[in-house]
C-alpha positions in Angstrom: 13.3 18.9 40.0 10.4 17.0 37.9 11.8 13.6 36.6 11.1 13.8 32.5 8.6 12.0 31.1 10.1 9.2 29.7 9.2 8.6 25.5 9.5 4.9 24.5 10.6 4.6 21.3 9.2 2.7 18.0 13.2 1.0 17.3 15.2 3.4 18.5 14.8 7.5 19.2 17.5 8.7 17.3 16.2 5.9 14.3 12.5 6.5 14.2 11.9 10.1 12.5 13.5 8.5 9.7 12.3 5.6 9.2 8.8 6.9 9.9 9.1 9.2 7.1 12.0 11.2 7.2 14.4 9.5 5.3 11.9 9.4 2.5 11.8 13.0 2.1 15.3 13.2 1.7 15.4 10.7 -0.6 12.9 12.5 -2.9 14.1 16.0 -3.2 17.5 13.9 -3.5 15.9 12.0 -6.5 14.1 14.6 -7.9 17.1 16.5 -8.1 19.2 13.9 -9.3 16.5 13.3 -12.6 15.3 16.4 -13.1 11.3 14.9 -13.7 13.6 12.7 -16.7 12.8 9.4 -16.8 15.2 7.4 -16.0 16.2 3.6 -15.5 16.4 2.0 -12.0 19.1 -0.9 -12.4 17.6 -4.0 -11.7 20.1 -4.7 -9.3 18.2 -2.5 -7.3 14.6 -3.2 -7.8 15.6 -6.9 -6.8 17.1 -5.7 -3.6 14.5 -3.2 -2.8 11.5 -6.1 -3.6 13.4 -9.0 -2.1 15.3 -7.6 0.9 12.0 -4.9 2.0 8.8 -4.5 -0.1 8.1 -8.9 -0.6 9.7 -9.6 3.1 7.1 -6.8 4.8 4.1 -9.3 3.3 5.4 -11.9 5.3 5.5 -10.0 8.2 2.0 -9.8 8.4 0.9 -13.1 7.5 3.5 -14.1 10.4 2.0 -11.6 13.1 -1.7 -13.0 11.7 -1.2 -17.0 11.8 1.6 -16.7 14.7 -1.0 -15.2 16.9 -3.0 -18.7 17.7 -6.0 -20.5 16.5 -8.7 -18.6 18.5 -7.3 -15.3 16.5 -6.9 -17.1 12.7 -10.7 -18.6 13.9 -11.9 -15.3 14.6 -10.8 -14.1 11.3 -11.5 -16.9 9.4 -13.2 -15.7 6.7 -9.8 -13.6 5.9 -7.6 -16.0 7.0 -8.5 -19.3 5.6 -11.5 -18.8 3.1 -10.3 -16.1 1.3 -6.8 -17.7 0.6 -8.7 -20.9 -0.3 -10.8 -18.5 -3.1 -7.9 -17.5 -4.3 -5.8 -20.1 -5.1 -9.0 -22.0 -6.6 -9.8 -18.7 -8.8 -6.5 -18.3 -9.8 -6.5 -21.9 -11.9 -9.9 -21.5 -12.7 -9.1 -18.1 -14.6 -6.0 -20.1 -16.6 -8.7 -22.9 -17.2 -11.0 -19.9 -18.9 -8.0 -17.7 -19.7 -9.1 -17.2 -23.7 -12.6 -17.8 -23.5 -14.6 -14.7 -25.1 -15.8 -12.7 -21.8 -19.4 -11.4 -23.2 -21.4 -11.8 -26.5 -21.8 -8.9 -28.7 -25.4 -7.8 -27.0 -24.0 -8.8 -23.6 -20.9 -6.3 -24.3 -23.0 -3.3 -25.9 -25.5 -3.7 -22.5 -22.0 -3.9 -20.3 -20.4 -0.3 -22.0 -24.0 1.6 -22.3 -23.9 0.7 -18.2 -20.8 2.2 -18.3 -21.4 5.4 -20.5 -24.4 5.7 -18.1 -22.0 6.0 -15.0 -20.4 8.7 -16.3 -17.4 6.2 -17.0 -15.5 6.8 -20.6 -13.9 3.0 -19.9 -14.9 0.2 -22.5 -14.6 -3.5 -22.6 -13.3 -4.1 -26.4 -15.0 -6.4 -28.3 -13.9 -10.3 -28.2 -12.4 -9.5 -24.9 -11.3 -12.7 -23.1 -12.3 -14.0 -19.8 -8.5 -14.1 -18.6 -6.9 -10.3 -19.6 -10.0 -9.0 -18.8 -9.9 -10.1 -14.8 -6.3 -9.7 -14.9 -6.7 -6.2 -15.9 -9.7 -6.1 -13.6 -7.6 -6.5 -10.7 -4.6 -4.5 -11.6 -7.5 -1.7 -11.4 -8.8 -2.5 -8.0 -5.1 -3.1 -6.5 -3.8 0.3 -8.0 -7.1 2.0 -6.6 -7.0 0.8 -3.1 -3.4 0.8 -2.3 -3.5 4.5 -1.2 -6.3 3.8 0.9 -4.0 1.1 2.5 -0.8 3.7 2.6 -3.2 6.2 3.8 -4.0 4.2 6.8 -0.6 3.1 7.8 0.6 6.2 8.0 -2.4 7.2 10.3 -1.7 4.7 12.7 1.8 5.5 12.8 0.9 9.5 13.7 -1.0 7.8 16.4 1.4 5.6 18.0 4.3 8.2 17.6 2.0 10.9 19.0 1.5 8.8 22.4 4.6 7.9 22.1 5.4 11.8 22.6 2.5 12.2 24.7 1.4 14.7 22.0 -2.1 15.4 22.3 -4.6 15.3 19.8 -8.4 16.0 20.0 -11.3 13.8 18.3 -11.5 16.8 15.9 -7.8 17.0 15.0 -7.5 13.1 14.7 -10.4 13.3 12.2 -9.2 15.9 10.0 -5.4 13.8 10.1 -7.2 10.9 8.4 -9.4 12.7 5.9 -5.9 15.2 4.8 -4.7 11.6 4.2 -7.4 10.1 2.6 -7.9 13.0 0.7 -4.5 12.7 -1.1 -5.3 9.2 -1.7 -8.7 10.0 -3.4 -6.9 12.8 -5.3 -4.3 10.7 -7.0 -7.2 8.1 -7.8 -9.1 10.2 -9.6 -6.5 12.0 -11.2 -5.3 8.9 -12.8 -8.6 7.7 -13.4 -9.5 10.7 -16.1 -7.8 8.7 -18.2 -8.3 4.9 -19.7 -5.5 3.5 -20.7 -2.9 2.9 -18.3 -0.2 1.3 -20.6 0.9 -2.2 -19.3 1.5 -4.5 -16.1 3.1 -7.3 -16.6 2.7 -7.6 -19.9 -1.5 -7.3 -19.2 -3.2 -3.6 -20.3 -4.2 -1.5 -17.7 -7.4 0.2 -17.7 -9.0 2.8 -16.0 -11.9 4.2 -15.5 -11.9 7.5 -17.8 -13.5 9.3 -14.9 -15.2 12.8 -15.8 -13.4 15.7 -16.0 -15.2 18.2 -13.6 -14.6 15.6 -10.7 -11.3 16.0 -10.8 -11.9 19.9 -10.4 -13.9 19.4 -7.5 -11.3 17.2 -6.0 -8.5 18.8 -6.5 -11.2 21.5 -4.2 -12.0 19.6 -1.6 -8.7 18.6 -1.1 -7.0 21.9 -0.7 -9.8 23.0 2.0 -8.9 20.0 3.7 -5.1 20.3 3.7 -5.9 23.7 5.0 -7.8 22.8 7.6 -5.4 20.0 8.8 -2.8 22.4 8.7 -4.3 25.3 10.8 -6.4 23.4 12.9 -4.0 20.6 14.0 -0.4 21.7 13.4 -0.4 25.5 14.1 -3.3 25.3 16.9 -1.4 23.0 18.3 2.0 25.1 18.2 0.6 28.1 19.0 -1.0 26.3 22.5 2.7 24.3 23.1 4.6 26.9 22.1 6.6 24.2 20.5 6.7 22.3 17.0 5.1 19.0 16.7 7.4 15.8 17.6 9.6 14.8 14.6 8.7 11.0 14.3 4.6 12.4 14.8 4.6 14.9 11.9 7.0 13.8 9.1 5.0 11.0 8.5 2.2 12.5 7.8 4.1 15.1 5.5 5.9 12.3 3.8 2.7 11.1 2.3 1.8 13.9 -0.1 5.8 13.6 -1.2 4.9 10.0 -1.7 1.8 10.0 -3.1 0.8 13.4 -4.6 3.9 14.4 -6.9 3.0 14.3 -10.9 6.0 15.2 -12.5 8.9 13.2 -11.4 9.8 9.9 -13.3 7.3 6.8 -12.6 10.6 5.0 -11.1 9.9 7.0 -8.0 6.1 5.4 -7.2 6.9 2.4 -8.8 9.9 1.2 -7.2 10.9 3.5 -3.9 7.4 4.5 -2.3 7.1 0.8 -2.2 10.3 0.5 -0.4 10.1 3.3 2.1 5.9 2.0 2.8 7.9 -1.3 3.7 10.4 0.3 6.0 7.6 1.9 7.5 5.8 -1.1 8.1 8.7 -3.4 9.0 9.8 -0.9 11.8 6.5 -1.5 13.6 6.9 -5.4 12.9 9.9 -5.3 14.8 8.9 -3.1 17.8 6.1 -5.8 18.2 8.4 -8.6 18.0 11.4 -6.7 20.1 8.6 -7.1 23.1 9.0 -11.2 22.7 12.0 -12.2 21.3 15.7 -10.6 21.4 16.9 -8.6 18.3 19.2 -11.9 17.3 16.4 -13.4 17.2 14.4 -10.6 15.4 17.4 -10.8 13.0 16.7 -14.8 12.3 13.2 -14.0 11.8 13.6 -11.5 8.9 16.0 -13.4 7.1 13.4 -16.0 7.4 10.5 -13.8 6.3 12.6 -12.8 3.5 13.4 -16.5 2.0 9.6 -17.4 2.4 9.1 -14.2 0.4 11.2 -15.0 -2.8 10.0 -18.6 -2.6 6.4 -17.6 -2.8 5.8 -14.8 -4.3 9.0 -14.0 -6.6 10.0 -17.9 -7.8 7.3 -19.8 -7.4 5.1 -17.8 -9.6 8.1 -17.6 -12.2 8.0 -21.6 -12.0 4.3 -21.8 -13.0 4.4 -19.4 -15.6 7.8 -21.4 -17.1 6.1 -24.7 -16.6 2.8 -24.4 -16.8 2.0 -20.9 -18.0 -0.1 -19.0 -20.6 1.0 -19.2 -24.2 -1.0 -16.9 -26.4 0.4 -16.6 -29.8 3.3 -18.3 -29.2 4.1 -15.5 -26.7 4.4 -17.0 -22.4 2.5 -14.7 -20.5 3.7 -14.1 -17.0 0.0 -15.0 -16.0 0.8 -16.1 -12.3 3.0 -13.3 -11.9 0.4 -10.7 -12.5 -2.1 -12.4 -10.8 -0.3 -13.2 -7.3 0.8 -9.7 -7.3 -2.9 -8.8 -7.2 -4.4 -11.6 -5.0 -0.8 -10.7 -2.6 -1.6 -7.0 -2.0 -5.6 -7.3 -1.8 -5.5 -10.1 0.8 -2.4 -7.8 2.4 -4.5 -5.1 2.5 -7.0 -7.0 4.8 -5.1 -9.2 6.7 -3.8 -5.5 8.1 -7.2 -4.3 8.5 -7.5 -7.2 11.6 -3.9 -7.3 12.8 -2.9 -3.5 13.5 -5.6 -2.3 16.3 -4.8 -0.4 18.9 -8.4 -2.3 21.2 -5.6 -5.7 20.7 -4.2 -5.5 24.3 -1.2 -7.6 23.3 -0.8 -5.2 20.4 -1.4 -2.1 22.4 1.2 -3.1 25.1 3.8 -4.4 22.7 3.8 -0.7 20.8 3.6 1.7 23.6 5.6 -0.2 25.9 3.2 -0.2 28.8 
């Protein structure tokens, strides 16, 4: 009798499929029959414990897998991990220091939006448009364009690991049309936010975006369906009809909880704004812990993310609340919550590329740590 090829597991196997993605998906046809596309209000006693206990305590988690892994890594990376920090902190007081300072003169501006009008773009700097809103709301439009490009790459790594995991195989071909279907979402929802300008507010900062033209959106929404297509005969049903079996839970419901996290228009904003966050973070977390489980025992593991979450709420949740209180913004007699908004983007854009070093698979110690060989 063969022995059975023996399938380490991310946590656990029984655990992984849903925390990989499954338990998203149930959560969403749970939610979206719950609200009925109403909006609806998310107690705050929940958005604290989602932020605080998951979405705040997974940015930790890489900064400790980044600076914990020695000084010839944080040396290699430098530039990432030292200058770029350094940039930001020094750019976030200079901003305050310019904060109502008029960003362009009135030739400057009319030069600026005829740029624009030339791109195609229907976005406009208003006139008298300070130095500080303007970057502020600069940088709520680069963080809300790239983080699907970041979402869209964590869940192609985790098909990856879970597929040798399962020793499912897949060819160059199949791993390339994975990460475009992927990608593809991600560009879809960009642009179909983007026909638009105004994007209400963050923070109390106006959000503005990029009044794309229409007929791109058209083509996307094209491209994008041949794609999904594609992925779906080419990798999942190619591959079924050659196995004779269905593709390993933990290897496809990531992928399919993607689209259900990132494609859906009408459901309340609740669902992207607070829970896609949190279920991104339980994604990421769970691989954070399998890389840890290789060095330290799960008490310790446990120590650790009560540590990461502390570290969180003290950096990015009170101490920006203590600068704004002390030392913020007052424009019209009205506190702006200036280092809030502007550590949420600086947080998630150097998160973004602090992952872009940390999770490859060419890292031997990374490599043996997830696939437990």
């Amino acid at each position: 009798m063969a022995t059975p090829v023996q399938k380490p597991p991310l946590l656990h196997s029984k655990v992984d499929p849903w925390v990989l993605g499954g338990a998203s998906i149930l959560f969403f046809f749970l939610f979206f029959t719950v609200t009925k596309s109403r909006a609806i209000v998310v107690p705050a006693m929940v958005v604290l414990a989602v932020q605080n206990c998951f979405v705040l305590p997974h940015f930790t988690a890489s900064y400790h897998l980044a600076y914990s892994r020695g000084r010839t890594f944080v040396k290699r990376h430098w530039f990432i991990l030292i200058a770029l920090p350094v940039f930001m902190i020094t750019s976030m007081f200079w901003i305050k220091s310019q904060f109502t300072q008029v960003f362009a003169r009135p030739d400057e501006l009319q030069w600026i939006n005829q740029g624009l009008s030339k791109m195609g773009l229907a976005l406009k700097i208003p006139p008298d448009e300070q130095v500080g809103p303007l970057l502020v709301s600069a940088g709520f439009l680069f963080m809300f364009c790239t983080v699907g490009w970041h979402y869209s790459k964590q869940v192609y790594g985790t098909v990856i690991i879970s597929s040798l995991h399962e020793k499912y195989n897949f060819s160059d071909r199949q791993r390339w049309l994975l990460k475009q279907s992927l990608l593809g979402a991600w560009w879809l929802a960009l642009v179909r936010v983007n026909t638009g300008v105004y994007g209400g507010e963050q923070m109390g900062f106006p959000v503005r975006y990029l009044g794309l033209p229409s007929f791109l959106l058209t083509i996307s929404y094209i491209v994008f369906g041949i794609i999904l297509a594609l992925t779906i005969w080419q990798v999942w049903i190619k591959n079924y009809l050659t196995t004779r079996s269905h593709a390993p839970w933990r290897v496809f419901l990531p992928w399919l909880a993607f689209f259900i996290w990132w494609l859906p228009e009408r459901i309340p904003e609740e669902w992207k704004i607070t829970f896609v966050p949190l279920f991104h973070a339980v994604q990421y977390l769970s691989f954070y812990g399998s890389f840890e489980l290789s060095k330290v025992s799960p008490s310790r593991l446990a120590l650790y993310f009560l540590g990461l979450a502390g570290v969180a709420y003290l950096l990015f949740d009170y101490s920006p609340n203590y600068f704004d209180q002390h030392f913020g913004v007052i424009v019209s007699g009205t506190t702006l919550l200036y280092f809030g908004a502007i550590s949420t983007v600086y947080l998630n854009t150097h998160h973004y590329l602090v992952d872009g070093i940390l999770w490859k698979l060419s890292d031997p110690e990374l490599r043996a740590a997830l696939l437990k060989r």
